[in-house]
N, C-alpha and C positions, 0 to 999 in steps of 0.2 A: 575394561571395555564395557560399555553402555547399549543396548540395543533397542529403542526406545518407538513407540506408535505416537505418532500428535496428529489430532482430531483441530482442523481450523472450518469455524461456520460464525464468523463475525459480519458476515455480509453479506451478498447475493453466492456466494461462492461456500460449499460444503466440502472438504477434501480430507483426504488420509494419507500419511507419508510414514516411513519409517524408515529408518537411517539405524545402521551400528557402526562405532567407533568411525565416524566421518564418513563413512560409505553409505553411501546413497542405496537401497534395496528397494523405494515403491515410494510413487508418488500419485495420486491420481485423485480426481474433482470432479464434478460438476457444478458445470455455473445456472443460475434462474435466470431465465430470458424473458423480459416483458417485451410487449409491442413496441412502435415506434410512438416517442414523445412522452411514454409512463415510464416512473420511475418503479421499485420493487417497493414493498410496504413489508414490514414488517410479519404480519402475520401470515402472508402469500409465502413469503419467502421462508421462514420456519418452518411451514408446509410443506413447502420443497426440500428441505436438509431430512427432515423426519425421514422422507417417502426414499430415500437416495440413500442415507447413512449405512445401513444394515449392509447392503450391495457392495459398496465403496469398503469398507472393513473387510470383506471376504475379498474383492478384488486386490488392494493391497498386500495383504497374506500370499495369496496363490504368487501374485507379482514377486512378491520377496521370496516365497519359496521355504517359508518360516513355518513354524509351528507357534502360537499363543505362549506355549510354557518356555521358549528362547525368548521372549520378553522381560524386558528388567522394568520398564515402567512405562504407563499412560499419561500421556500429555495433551492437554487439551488447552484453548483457547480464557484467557480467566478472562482477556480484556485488554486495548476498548475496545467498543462494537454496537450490532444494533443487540438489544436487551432479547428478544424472543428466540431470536438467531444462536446468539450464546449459549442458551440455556440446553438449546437440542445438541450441542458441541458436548457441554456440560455433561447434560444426562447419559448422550451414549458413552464417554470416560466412565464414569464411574460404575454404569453397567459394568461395562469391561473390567474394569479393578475389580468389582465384588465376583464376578463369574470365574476371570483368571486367577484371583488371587492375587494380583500384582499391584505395588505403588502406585496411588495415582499423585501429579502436578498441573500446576494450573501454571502459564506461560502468560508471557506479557507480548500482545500480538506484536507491537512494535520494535520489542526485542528479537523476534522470531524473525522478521523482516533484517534485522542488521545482523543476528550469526550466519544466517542464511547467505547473506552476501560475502561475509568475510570467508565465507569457507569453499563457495564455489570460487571467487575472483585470488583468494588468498591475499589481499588487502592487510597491511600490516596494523595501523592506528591514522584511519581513514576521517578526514570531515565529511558526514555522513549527513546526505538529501533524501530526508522520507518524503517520499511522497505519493501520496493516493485517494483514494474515494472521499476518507473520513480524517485524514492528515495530513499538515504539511510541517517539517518540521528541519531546522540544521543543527546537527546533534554532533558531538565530542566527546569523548572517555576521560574522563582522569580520576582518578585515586578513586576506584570500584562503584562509579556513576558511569550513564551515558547523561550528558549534560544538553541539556536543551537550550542553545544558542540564539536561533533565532525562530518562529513560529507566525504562522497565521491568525491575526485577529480577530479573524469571524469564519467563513465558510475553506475547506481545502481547495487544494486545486483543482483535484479530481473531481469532488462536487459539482465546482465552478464548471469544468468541461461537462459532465453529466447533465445538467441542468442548459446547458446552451444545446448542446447534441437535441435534448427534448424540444427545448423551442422550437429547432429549425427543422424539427420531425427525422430526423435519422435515428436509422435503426439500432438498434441494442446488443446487434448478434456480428461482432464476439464483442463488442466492448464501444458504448459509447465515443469513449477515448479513443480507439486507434481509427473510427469512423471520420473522425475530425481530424487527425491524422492524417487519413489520406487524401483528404479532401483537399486541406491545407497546402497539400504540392503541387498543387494545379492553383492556387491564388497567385494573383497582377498586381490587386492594388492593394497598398497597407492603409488599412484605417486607423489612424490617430487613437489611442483610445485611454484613458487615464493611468496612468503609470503607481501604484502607488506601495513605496517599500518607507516604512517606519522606524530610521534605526536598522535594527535585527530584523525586525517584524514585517506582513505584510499583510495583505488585505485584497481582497478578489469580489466583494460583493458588490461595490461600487461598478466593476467594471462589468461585473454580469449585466448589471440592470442598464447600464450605458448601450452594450452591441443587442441588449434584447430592444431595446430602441428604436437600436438601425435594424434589426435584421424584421423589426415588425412596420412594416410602408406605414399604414393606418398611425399608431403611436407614433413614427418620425417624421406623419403632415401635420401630426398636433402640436409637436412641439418645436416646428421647423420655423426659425423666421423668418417675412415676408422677401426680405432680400437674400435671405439662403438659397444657392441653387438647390434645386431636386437631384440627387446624385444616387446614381444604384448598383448596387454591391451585389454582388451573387455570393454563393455559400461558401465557396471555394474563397473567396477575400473573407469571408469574417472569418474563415476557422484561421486561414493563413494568418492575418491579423491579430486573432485572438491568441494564437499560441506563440506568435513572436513577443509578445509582451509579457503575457503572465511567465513564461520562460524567462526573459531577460529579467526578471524581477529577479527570479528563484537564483538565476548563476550571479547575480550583485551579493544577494546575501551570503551565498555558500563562497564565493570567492572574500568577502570581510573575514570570515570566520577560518580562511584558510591562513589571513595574514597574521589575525589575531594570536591564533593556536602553533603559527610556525609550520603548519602543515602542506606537504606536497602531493598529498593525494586525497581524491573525493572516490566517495563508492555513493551510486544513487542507488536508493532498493524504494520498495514499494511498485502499485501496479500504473501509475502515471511513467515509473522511469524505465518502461519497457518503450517509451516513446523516443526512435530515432533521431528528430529533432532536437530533443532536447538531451539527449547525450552529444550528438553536434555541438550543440551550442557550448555545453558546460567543455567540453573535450579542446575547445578551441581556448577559453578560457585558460584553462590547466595546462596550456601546452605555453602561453603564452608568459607563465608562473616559471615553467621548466619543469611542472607536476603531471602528474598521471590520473587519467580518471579508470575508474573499474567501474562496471555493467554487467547487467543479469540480462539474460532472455525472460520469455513469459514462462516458463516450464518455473523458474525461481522466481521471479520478479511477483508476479500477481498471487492473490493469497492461495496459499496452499498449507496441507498438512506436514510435508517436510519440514519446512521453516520451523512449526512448534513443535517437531519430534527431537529438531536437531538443537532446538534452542533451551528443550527440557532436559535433554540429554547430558547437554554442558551442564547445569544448573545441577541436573540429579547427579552426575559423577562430579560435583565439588561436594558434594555431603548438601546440600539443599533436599527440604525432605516437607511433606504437607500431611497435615492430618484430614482422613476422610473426612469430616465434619466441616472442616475447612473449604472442603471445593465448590464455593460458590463461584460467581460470575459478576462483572462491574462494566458496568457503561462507560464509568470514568478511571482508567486509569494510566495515568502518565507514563511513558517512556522513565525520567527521572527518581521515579519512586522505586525501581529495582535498584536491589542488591546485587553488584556483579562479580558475583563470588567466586567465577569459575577465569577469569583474568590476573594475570601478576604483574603486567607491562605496566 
């Protein structure tokens, strides 16, 4: 039995979760809210994980009901993520190790994202859709990898919605994402917009800079030709718009990779697949295989400290072990570069 604390601050999002032997005991976060149309910057946001951390650690405790010395180990954040963000993940772990006296592990954020999902949904050997802020990826297990099937060639998906949310001035509070979201149930008309899956691979940057186009009048009379009508979209058609496609892309890829692998079940994790629609979509797909999809809510789905308590936890009770010196923090690091020690399937 493993009872383990994981510190995640890879991103606008600070949290602390602890978990012993699969049971959930304390989860809780705070997210950084900027205005409408700003995105979060790096050092704004580290500011904020600093000022919140201390607080979140004593709320987690009292929630679990725990005492520090019931702890087997601290789990934090190694990576990826934004660099400044990390490093306050980072620093409070290891505070905690040298105060408790306890192991500390450095977790792979995107692994923390797919145990998390296997252990709420209980998904056996899932084609697995990461998706979120800083990722997009279709991922498969075999012989002690999660293997990286198909992936984005330049910006995620989550970015891609983040970054149009600002253009067209929507709010930030709770989430870029689900603002689009809603907007997008109320669209009429579908706009055409470039479709583009590579293979495995896909690509979203082309389409951003296409609907910021349309949704900008000024840049779509400049580039409009003389015999184009003038035709006008409201927000509620580009989000609708925008999210039927870059979705249809994502369920193309993740359904190749289900025919590829043999597999009848998809689990999406990440903070994009807390989006309704786009479990819709992949669910119709999966049904239409004779497969199954699993889903998370936002309590699991969006980043949180559970995910790397539960994901250290697996790692630390296979004998995976870190030397203090060791825990630093990485911007880049892959899904496929773990060892997955704590699997035998």
């Amino acid at each position: 039995m493993v009872c383990a604390l994981g510190i995640e601050g890879s991103a606008n999002k600070i949290g602390v979760g602890i978990i012993r032997d699969g049971e959930v005991l304390a989860n809780v976060r705070k997210t950084y809210i900027t205005p409408p149309g700003e995105g979060f910057q790096p050092r704004e946001t580290a500011t904020h994980h600093r000022q919140n951390i201390t607080g979140l650690v004593k709320a987690a405790l009292a929630e679990a009901k725990i005492d520090p010395s019931q702890l087997d180990v601290i789990c934090y954040t190694k990576g990826p993520g934004m660099g400044a963000c990390l490093h306050v993940g980072a620093l409070a772990a290891r505070t905690l190790s040298l105060l408790w006296k306890k192991p500390i592990l450095g977790v792979n954020h995107c692994i923390g994202h797919i145990e998390m999902g296997r252990l709420i949904t209980k998904a056996q050997n899932p084609i697995v859709l990461y998706v979120s802020g800083g990722n997009t990826q279709v991922i498969a297990y075999s012989n002690k990898r999660y293997r990286i099937f198909g992936e984005t060639i330049d910006i995620a998906v989550g970015n891609c919605l983040d970054k149009f949310a600002r253009i067209i001035k929507l709010s930030n509070d709770p989430s870029p994402g689900y603002n689009i979201e809603q907007l997008a149930k109320n669209g009429k008309k579908f706009i055409k917009l470039p479709y583009v899956v590579k293979g495995m691979d896909v690509s979203f940057s082309g389409i951003l800079s296409n609907i910021e186009d349309i949704a900008d009048p000024s840049r779509r009379k400049n580039k409009r030709k003389k015999e184009d009508p003038e035709e006008e979209y409201t927000k509620e058609d580009l989000c609708f718009s925008l999210q039927e496609t870059i979705f249809a892309m994502l369920v193309e890829i993740t359904e190749r990779a289900m025919a590829h692998c043999g597999s009848n079940e998809v689990l999406i994790v990440g903070g994009v697949g807390c989006n309704l629609r786009l479990q819709e979509m992949m669910e119709i797909m999966c049904k239409e295989r004779n497969g199954k999809l699993f889903a998370i809510d936002e309590r699991y789905c969006i980043d949180n400290g559970l995910m790397i308590a539960h994901a250290g936890a697996e790692e630390f009770g296979s004998g995976s072990r870190m030397k203090f010196e060791d825990s630093s923090v990485t911007q880049r690091f892959r899904t496929d570069e773990v060892e997955v020690t704590w699997r035998d399937d």
